[in-house]
C-alpha positions as CSV (number, residue, x, y, z in Angstrom):
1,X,0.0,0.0,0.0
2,X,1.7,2.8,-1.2
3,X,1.1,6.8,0.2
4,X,2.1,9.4,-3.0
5,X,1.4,12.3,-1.1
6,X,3.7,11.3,2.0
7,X,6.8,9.9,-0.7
8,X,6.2,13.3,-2.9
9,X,6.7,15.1,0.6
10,X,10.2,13.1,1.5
11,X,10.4,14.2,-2.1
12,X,10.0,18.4,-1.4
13,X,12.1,17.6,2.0
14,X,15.0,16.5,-0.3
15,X,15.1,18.9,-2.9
16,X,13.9,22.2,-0.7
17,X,17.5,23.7,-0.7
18,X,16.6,23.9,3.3
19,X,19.4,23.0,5.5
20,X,17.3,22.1,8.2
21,X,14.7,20.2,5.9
22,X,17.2,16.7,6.0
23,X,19.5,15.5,9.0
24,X,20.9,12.5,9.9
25,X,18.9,11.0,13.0
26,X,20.4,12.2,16.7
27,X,21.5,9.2,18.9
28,X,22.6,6.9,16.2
29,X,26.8,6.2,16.4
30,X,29.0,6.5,13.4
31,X,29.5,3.4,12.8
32,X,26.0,2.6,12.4
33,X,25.0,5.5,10.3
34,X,27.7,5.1,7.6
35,X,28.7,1.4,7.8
36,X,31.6,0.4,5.7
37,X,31.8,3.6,4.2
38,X,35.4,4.0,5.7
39,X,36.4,7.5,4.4
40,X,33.1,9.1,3.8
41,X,31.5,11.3,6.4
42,X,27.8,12.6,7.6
43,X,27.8,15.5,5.2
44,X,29.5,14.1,2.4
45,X,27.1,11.2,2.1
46,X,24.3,13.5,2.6
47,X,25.9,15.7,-0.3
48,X,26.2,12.8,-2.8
49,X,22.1,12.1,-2.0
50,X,21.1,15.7,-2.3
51,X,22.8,15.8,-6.2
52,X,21.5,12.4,-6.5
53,X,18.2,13.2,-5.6
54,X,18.3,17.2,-7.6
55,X,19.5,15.2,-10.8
56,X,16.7,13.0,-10.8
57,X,17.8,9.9,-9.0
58,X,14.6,7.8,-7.2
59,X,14.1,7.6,-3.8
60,X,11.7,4.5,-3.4
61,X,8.9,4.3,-1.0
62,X,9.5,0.6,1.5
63,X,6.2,-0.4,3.3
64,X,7.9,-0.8,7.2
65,X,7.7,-4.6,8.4
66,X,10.8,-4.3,10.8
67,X,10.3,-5.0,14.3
68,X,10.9,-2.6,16.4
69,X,10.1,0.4,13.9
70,X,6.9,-0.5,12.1
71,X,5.2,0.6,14.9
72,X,7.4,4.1,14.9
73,X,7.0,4.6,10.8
74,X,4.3,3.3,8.1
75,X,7.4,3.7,5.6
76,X,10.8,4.0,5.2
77,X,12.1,5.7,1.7
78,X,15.4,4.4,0.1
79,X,17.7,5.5,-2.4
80,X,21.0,3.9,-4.1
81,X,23.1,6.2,-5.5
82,X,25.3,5.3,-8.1
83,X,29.3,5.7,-7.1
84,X,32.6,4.4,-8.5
85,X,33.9,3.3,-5.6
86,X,31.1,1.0,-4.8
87,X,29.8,-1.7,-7.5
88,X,26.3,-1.7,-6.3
89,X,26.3,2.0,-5.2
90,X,25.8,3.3,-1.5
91,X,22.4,2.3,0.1
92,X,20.9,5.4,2.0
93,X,17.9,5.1,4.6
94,X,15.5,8.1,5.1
95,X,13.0,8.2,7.4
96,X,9.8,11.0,7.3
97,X,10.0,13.4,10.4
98,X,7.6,16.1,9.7
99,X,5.0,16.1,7.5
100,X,4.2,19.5,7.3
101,X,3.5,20.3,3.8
102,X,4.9,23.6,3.2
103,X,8.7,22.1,5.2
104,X,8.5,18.7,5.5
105,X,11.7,17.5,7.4
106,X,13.4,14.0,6.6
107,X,16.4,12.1,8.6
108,X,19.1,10.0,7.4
109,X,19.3,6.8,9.2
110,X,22.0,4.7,7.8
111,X,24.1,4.1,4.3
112,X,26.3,1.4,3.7
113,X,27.7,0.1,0.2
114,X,24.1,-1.3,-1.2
115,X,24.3,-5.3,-1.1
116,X,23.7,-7.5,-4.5
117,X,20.7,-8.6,-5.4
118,X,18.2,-5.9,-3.1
């Protein structure tokens, strides 16, 4: 079951130009937000999505089933941005925050290289 107005929002979050409109999540540790990513930080990762995302890359809407957070989220919203360094590109989580329409505000949970075959 998929929500377009709530993905076209995570959407407007990502493109907005606002700095405040897409953070990574407080509380979660380095190593978990940017898994062997050795060499890339926060911002740079968030850079590389932001271009991604302006240029016309797809974020895809994921219908939450995980225990633990389907009871947090309804969805969480993934992209894979293509990068030379990384076969498979780098796998980036996003998570809706606030759905106010005129600034919605999106976090980054994780990335990691993206895993064949998913």
């Amino acid at each position: 079951m998929e929500d377009p107005e709530e993905h076209g929002l995570v959407h407007k979050a990502l493109t907005s130009g606002l700095s405040n409109c897409v953070e990574w999540k407080s509380g979660v540790g380095r190593h978990n937000v940017l898994r062997d990513l050795d060499g890339f930080t926060a911002k740079h990762v968030k850079d590389l999505l932001l271009d991604y995302v302006r240029n016309g890359g797809t974020i895809k809407q994921v219908v939450e089933d995980r225990p633990g957070y389907c009871d947090q989220y309804r969805f969480y919203y993934k992209a894979i941005i293509p990068h030379d360094e990384f076969r498979h590109g780098i796998f980036v989580e996003i998570i809706l925050v606030d759905d106010d329409p005129e600034v919605p505000m999106v976090s980054l949970v994780s990335a990691h290289p993206q895993r064949p075959g998913r």
